[in-house]
N, C-alpha and C positions, 0 to 999 in steps of 0.2 A: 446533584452534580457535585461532585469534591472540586477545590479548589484546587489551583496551583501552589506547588511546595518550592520556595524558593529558600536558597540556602545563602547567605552572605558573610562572606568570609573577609576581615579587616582587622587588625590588631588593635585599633583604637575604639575605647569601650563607648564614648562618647557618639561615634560614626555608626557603632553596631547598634547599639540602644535607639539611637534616631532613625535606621533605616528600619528597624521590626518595627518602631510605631507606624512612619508612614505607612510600610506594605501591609501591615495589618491593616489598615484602615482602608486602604484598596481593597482587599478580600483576598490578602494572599496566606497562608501559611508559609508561619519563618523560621527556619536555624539558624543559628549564629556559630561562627568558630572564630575565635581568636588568634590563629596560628595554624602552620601548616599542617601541622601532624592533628590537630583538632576537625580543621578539612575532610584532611582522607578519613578521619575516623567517624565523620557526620556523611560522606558521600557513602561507606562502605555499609551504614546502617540503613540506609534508606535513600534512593535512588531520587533526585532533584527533580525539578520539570524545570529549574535553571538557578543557574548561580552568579551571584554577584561576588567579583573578586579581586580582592587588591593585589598590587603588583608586590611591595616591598613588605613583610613580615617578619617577623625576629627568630624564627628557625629555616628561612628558605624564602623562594618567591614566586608569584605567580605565576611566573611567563614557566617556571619547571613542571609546575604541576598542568599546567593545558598540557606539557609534551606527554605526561605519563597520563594522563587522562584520555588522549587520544589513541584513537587504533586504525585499523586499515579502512576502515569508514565514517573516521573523521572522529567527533565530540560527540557524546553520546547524548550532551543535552549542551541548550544554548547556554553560553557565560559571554559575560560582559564584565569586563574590566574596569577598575575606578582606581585612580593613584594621583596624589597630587605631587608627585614626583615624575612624572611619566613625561617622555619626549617621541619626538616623530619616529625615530626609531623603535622603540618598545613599542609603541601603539601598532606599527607595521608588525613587528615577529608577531605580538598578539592577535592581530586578524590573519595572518598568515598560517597561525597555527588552531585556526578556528573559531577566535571568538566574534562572535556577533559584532562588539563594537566596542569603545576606550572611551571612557568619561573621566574626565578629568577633577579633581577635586579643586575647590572648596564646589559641592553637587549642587545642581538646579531639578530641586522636586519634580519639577512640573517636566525638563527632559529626563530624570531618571524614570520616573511612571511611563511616560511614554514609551521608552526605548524599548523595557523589559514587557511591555504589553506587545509592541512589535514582533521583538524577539521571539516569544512566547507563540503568537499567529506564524509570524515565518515557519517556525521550530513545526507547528501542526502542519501548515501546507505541507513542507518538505516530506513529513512523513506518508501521507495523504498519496502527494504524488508518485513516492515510490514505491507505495502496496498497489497504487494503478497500475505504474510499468510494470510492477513484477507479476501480478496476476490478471492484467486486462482491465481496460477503462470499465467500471460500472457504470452503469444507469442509474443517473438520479432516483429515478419513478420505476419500477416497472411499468410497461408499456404496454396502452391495451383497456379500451371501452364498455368488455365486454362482461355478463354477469359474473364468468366466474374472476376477472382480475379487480372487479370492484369489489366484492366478496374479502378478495385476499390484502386488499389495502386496507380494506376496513378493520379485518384481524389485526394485522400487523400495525396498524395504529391504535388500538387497545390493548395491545400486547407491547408496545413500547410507553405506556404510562404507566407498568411495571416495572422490576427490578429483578424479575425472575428469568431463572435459566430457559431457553428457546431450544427445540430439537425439529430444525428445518431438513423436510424429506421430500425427497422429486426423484425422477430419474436423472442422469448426467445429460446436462445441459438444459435444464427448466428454468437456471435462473436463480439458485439458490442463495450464490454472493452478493446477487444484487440486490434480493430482500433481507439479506441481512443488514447489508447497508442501510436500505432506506429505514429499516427496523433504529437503526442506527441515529440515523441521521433526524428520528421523530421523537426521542427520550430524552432524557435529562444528561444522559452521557453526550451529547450531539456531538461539546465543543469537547472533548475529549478523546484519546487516542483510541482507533477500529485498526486491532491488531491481527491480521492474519496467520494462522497457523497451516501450514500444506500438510497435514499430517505424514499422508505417503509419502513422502519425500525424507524422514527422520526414523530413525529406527534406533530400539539398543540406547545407549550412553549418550548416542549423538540427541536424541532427543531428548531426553531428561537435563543438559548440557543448554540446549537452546531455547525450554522453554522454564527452566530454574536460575539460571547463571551459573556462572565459576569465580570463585575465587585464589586465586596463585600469587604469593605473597601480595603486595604493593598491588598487584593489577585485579582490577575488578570488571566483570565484563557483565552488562544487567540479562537477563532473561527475557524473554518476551512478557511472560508473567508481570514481573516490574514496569517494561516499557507499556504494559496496557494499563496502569494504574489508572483506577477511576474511569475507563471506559469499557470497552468491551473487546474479549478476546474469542476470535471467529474462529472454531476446531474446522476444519475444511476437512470431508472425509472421515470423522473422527471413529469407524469402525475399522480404516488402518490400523490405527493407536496399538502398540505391545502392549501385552498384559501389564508388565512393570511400574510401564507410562501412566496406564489407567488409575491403579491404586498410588501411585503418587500424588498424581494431579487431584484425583478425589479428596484423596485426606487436604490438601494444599486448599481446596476452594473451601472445602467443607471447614477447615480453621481459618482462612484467610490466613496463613500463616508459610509462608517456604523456608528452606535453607538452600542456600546456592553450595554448589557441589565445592568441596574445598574448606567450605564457610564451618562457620560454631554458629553462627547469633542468627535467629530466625527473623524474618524480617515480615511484615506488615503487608498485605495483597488486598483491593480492594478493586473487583474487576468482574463483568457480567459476562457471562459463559453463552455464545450461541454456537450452536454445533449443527452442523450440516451431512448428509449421508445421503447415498444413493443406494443403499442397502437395507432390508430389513432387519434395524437390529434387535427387532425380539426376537427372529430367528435367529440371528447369531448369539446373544444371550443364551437360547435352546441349546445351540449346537457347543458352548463352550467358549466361544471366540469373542467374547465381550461380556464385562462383567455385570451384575443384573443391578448390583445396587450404584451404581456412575449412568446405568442405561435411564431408571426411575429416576435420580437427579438431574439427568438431561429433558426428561423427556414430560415437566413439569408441563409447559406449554407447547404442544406440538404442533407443526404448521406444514402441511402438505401440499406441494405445487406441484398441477396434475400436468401431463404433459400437453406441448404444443396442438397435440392433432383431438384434443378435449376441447379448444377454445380457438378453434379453426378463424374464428371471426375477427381475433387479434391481428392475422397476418399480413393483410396490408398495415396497418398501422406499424407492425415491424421491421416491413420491409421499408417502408419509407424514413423511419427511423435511422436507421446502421446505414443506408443510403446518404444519409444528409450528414450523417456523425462520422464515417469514412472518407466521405470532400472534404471536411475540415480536419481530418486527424490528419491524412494523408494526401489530400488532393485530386482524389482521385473523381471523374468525370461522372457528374450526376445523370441519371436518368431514368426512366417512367416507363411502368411496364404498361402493356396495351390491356385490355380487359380480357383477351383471352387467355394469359401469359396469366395473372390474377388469380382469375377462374382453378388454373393447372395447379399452381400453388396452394392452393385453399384445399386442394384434394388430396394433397402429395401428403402423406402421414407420418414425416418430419422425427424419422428417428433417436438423430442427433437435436433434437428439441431448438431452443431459442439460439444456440451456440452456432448449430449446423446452417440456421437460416444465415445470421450474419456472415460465417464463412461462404456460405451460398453466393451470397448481395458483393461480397468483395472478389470473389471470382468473376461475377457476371462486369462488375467495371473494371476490371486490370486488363479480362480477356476478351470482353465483349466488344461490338462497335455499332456504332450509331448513336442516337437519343431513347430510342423505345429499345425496351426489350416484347421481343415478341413470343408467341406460345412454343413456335420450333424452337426458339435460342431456350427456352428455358427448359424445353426436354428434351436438346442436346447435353446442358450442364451435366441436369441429375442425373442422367446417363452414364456423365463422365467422359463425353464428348464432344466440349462446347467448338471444336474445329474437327477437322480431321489429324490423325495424326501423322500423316504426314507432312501436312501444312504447318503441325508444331514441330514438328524437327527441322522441315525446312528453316519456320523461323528461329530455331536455335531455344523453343522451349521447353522442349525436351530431350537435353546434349545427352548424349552417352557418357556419363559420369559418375563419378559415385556419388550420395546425398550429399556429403562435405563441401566438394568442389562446387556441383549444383549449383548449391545454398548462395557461394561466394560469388558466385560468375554471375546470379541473377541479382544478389544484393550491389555488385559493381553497378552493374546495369543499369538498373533503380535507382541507384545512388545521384549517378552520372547524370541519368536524364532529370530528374527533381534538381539537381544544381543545374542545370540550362534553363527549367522555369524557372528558379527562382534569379536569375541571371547573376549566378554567384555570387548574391545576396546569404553570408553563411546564416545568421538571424532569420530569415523569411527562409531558407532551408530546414535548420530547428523546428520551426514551427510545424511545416507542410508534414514533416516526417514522423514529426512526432518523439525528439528524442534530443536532449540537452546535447548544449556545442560541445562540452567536451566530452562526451560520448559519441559524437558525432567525428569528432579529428583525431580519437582512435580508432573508431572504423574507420575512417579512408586511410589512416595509416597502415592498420590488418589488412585493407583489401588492395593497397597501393597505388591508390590515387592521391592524383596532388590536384588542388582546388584549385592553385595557382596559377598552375600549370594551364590547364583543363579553360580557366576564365580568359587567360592572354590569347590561346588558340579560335576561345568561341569569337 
């Protein structure tokens, strides 16, 4: 497991010399720069995991460089400020403009250690939880008692006391992000960053761009490459990938070595490759469409997860699963299917695999009612008939609209009645929904609701 690179930036040689022993002696890796232009020239080589940094310097000062450090989604890595000139003022612009926190000099070992250990965990949650929002809560575990998902734990936990490349294969919706994860979450990378790449999503420039970086004068923007240092970078799909991207990325793992677009100076990559695909890439290798020698370094350790209607015997255990992790994501009203309802499901051949079922379990509680689910409600759903529909237009769930509007008039809705439970409680709102407050008071701003409003009425 690589350590944390911490960079400390302070003009007095005295202060620098003292904090590389400490942190050394924590188990950190250190830079030192004396000055601002020594800074940008130690961030631009090598991407920090956080920096410590003083306010006043003899060519410039702190509080300038968090501004130009910063971009439309904030600090790219935590800092924390030290200055024993610093007032409530500076300490405000500098948490304002993102740093983690202001310590004040002459320093107390024992809170600088602490703080930067803080930091450093905050700095992984944060990351953590927005590869969840953005691609869907994983599963700690995969889910599921039966011979072939003990099989595949067992793989995947002798396959994570390695350091080798993983080439995970399923059909769409087996579950492949989740075993990467837990692949993840059982190696020596654990405490270090699980970066996801959509591949289908990147094309052309754009993706050589986001997963190398750019450099344009002064502004340095890291690649995911770098933000995966020392962990593992998950290729989601990666028989998308353009030809271009392929022979890049290869030469890149296979030196450890990149150049950010823009850039001269190669910079240092040290990151485990697990790739995912719903395709056969030796047939596509055959056919042209993926190159053979990236396909042989993917596909060092290969791990195949077969579909849902292979291991029939998991599906209660899944459906009780995304039942119980959906009342707490969303709140949404728990309930228990009858054994006939069971029965149907264990038969039903689950095309959309582990994915399909979950969307299954959250339509059965948004649209359902009662406490059981029974065998007719459940092959009304798969049908695609869990009412009539005329009952749903009556109830307004299926308005004559285009998808757009739809979308907004049901998210109102939703929105609306989640702030009644939680009695305009915006905190117990966040929660239920699943989605930070200030994400949350720009959507009712987009959908134009006032909370306020909405609370004095109830």
């Amino acid at each position: 497991m690589s350590v944390a690179y911490v960079l400390v930036v302070d003009d007095e040689p005295d202060i620098r010399m003292l904090l590389r022993d400490v942190l050394e002696d924590e188990g950190y890796e250190v830079a030192l720069a004396g000055s601002v232009a020594e800074a940008k020239t130690a961030r631009r080589a090598r991407r920090p995991d956080l920096v410590l940094l003083d306010v006043w310097m003899p060519d410039g000062d702190g509080i300038s460089l968090l501004k130009e450090w910063s971009d439309e989604d904030g600090l790219p890595f935590p800092v924390v400020m030290i200055s024993g000139h610093g007032n409530v003022e500076t300490a405000v612009d500098a948490t304002r403009l993102g740093a983690y926190d202001f310590i004040e000099k002459p320093l107390s070992i024992d809170k600088l250690t602490i703080t930067l250990s803080n930091a450093l965990e905050s700095d992984r949650l944060q990351r953590e939880n927005q590869g969840l929002r953005r691609f869907g809560a994983a599963i700690a575990e995969p889910v599921g008692d039966s011979a072939v998902m003990n099989s595949l734990r067992d793989q995947v936990q002798r396959m994570a006391q390695h350091d080798t490349w993983v080439l995970i294969s399923g059909e769409a919706g087996v579950g492949k992000h989740t075993f990467a994860r837990y692949l993840h979450g059982r190696s020596a990378r654990r405490d270090n960053p699980f970066i996801v790449v959509a591949v289908g999503s990147l094309s052309g420039e754009e993706s050589v761009a986001e997963l190398f970086g750019t450099e344009h004068g002064e502004r340095v923007r890291f690649g995911l490459l770098e933000q995966a240092a020392g962990g593992v970078l998950f290729l989601d799909e990666v028989a998308e990938m353009d030809p271009q991207t392929q022979g890049r990325l290869l030469h890149a793992l296979d030196t450890q070595r990149i150049t950010r677009i823009g850039g001269t100076q190669p910079i240092t990559v040290n990151v485990r490759v697990v790739a995912a695909t719903k395709v056969d890439l030796g047939e596509a290798v055959a056919q042209g469409r993926f190159r053979e020698d990236l396909y042989y370094r993917l596909n060092v350790l290969p791990l195949k997860i077969p579909p849902l209607r292979e291991h029939s015997e998991d599906i209660p255990a899944l459906l009780n699963y995304h039942m119980v992790q959906l009342h707490q994501q969303e709140g949404l009203p728990v309930r228990t299917f009858q054994p006939g309802a069971l029965e149907q499901l264990r038969r039903y051949h689950w095309p959309g695999n582990v994915r399909e079922l979950r969307n299954f379990v959250q339509r059965l509680m948004i649209l359902g009612s009662g406490d059981e689910v029974s065998r007719e409600e459940v092959e009304r759903t798969l049908s695609g008939q869990t009412l009539q529909e005329a009952e749903l237009e009556e109830a307004g769930l299926f308005p004559d609209l285009p998808l757009r509007e739809a979308r907004e008039q049901f998210e109102r809705q939703y929105l609306i009645h989640q702030l009644e439970r939680s009695e305009g409680n915006m905190t117990r709102l966040a929660e239920r929904v699943g989605l930070e407050r200030t994400h949350l008071y720009r959507k009712f701003k987009t959908l134009g609701i006032d909370p306020k409003r909405l609370k004095a009425e109830g």
